[in-house]
DOTORMAR-908491 format. One line per field, with one value per atom (N, C-alpha, C): residue number from 1; atom name; x, y, z. Coordinates in steps of 0.02 Angstrom, whole numbers, plus 50000, padded with zeros to 5 digits. Layout:
BEGIN
n	(NUM|...)
atom	(CA|...)
X	(X|...)
Y	(Y|...)
Z	(Z|...)
END
This chain:
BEGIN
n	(1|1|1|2|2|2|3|3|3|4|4|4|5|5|5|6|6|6|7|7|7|8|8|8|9|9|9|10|10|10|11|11|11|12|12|12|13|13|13|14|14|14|15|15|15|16|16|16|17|17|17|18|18|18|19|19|19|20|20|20|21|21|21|22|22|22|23|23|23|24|24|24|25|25|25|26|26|26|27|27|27|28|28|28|29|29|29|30|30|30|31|31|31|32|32|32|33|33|33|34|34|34|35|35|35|36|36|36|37|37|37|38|38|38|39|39|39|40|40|40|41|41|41|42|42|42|43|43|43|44|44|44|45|45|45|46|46|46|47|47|47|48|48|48|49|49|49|50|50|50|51|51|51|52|52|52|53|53|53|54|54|54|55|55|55|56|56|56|57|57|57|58|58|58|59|59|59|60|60|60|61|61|61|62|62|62|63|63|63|64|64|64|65|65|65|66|66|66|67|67|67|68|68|68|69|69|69|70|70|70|71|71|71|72|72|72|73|73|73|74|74|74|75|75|75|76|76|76|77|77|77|78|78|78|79|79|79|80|80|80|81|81|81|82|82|82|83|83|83|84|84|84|85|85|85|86|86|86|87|87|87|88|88|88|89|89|89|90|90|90|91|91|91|92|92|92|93|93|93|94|94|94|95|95|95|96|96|96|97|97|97|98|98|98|99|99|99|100|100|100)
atom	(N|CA|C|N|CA|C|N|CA|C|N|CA|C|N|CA|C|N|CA|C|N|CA|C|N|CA|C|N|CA|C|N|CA|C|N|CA|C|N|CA|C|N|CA|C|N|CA|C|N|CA|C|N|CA|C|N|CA|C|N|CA|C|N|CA|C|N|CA|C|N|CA|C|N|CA|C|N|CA|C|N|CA|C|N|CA|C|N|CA|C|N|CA|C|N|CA|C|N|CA|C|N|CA|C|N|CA|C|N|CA|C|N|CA|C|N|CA|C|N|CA|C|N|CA|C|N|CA|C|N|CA|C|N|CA|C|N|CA|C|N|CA|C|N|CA|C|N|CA|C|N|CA|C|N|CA|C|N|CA|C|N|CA|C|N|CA|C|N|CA|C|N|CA|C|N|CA|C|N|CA|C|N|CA|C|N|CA|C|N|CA|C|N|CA|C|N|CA|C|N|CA|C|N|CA|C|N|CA|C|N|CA|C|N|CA|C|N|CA|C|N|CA|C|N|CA|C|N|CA|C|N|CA|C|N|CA|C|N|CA|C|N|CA|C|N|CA|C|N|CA|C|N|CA|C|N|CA|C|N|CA|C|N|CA|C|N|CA|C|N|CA|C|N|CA|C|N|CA|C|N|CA|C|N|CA|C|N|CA|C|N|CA|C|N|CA|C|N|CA|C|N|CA|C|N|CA|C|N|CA|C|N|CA|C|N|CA|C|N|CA|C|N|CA|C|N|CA|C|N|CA|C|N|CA|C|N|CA|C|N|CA|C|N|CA|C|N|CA|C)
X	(50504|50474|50506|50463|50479|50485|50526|50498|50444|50389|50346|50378|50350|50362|50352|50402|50380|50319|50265|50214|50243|50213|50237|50187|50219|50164|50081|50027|49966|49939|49961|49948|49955|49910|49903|49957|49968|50064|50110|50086|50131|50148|50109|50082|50120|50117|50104|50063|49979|49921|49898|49858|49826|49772|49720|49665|49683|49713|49743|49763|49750|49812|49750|49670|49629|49636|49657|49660|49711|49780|49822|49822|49765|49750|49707|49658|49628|49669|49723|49766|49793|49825|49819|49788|49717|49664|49670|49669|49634|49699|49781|49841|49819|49806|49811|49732|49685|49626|49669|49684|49735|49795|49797|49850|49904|49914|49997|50031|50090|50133|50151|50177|50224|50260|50289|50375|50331|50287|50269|50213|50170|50144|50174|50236|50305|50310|50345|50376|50320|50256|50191|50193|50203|50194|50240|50323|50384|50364|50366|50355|50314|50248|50216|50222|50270|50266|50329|50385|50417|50387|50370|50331|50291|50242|50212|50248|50288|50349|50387|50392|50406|50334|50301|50220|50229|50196|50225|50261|50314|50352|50322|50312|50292|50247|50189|50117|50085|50093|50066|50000|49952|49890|49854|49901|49858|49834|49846|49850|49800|49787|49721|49766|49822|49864|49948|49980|50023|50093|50089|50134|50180|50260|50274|50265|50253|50262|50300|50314|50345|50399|50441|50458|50419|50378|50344|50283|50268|50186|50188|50254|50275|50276|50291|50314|50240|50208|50131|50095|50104|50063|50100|50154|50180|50151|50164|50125|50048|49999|49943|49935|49971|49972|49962|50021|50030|49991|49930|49928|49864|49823|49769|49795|49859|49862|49864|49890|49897|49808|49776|49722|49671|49676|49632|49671|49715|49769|49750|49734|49712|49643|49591|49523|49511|49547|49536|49578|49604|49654|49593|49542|49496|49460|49426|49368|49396|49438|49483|49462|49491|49476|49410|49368|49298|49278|49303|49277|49281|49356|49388|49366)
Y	(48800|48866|48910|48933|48973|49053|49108|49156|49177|49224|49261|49315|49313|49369|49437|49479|49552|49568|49583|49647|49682|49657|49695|49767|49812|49849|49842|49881|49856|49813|49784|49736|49748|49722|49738|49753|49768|49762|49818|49853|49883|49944|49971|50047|50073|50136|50177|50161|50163|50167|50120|50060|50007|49985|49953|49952|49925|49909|49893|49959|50003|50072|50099|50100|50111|50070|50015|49984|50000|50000|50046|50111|50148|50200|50212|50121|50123|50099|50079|50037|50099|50164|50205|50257|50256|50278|50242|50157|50125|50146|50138|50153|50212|50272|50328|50331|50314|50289|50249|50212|50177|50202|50259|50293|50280|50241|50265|50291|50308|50356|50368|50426|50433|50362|50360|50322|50240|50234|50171|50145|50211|50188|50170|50194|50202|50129|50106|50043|49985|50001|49949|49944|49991|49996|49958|49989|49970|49889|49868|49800|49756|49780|49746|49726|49769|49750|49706|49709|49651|49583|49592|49532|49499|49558|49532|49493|49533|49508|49412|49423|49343|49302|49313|49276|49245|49303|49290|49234|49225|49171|49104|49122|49058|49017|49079|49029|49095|49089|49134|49140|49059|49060|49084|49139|49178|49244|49265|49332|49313|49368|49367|49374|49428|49439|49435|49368|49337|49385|49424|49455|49486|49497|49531|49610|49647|49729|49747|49794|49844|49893|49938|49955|50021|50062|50095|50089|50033|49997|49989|49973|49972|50057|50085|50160|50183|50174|50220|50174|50103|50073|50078|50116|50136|50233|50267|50349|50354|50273|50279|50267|50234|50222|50282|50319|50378|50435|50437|50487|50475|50402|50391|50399|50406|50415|50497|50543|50613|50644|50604|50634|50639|50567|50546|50591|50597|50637|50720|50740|50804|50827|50784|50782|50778|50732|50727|50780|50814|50887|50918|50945|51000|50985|50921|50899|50939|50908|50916|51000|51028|51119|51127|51104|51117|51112|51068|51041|51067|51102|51150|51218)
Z	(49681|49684|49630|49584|49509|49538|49537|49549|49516|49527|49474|49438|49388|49331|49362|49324|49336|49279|49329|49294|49236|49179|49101|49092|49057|49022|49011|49055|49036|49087|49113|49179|49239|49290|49331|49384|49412|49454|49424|49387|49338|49359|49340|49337|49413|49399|49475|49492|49465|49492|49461|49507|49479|49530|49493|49553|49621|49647|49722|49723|49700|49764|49800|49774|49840|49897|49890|49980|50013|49976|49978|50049|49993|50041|50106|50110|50151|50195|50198|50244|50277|50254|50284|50330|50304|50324|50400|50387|50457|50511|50490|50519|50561|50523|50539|50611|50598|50644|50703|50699|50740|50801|50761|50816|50791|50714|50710|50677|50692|50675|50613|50567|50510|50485|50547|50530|50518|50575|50562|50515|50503|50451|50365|50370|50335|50327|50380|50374|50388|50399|50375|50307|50277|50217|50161|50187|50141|50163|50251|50256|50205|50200|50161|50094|50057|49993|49990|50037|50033|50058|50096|50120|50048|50021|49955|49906|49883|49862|49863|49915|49954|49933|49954|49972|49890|49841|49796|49761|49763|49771|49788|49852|49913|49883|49869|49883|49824|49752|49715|49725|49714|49724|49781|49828|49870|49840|49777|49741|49691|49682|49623|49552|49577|49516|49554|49539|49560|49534|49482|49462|49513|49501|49541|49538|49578|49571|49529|49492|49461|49522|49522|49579|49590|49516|49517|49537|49537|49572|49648|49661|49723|49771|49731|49763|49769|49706|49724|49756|49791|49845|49895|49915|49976|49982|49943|49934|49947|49901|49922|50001|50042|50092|50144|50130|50160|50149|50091|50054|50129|50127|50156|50226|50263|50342|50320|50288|50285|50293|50261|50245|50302|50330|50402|50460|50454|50516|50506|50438|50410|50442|50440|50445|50508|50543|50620|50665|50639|50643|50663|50599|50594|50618|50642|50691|50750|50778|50836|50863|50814|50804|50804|50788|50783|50847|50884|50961|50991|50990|51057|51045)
END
């Protein structure tokens, strides 16, 4: 088992923002629909990208783009996470108010 490469400049894995940070945010979205919390949609999140991380490793050919994260690719697919539970938690706030 080879580790994978870190995500270079330009490539996918890299960036703060790369086309995976919309699911990212839908993973939050569904968390936050879900009923859960700050802290745990937190550590769904940090979890996952170590886990990715590993997988990675393991079994690359489960990834479309086998690269490893960046730690900045990493941070804005843990923020998109949160950005998508803040927003659903925001919206279902003002419904909420609308009702009562």
């Amino acid at each position: 088992m080879a580790p994978q490469r870190l995500a270079e400049p330009g490539e996918i894995n890299n960036g703060f923002v790369d086309p995976w940070t919309l699911m990212h945010g839908l993973v939050g979205v569904v968390a936050a629909a879900l009923g859960f919390g700050l802290w745990s949609t937190l550590a769904l999140a940090i979890s996952w990208e170590v886990a990715e991380h590993l997988l990675k490793n393991l079994i690359p050919t489960m990834f479309p783009h086998p690269t490893q994260d960046s730690l900045a690719n990493s941070a804005g697919d843990i923020l998109a996470t949160l950005v998508g539970w803040t927003m659903t938690r925001a919206v279902r706030g003002v419904r909420a108010a609308q009702h009562s």
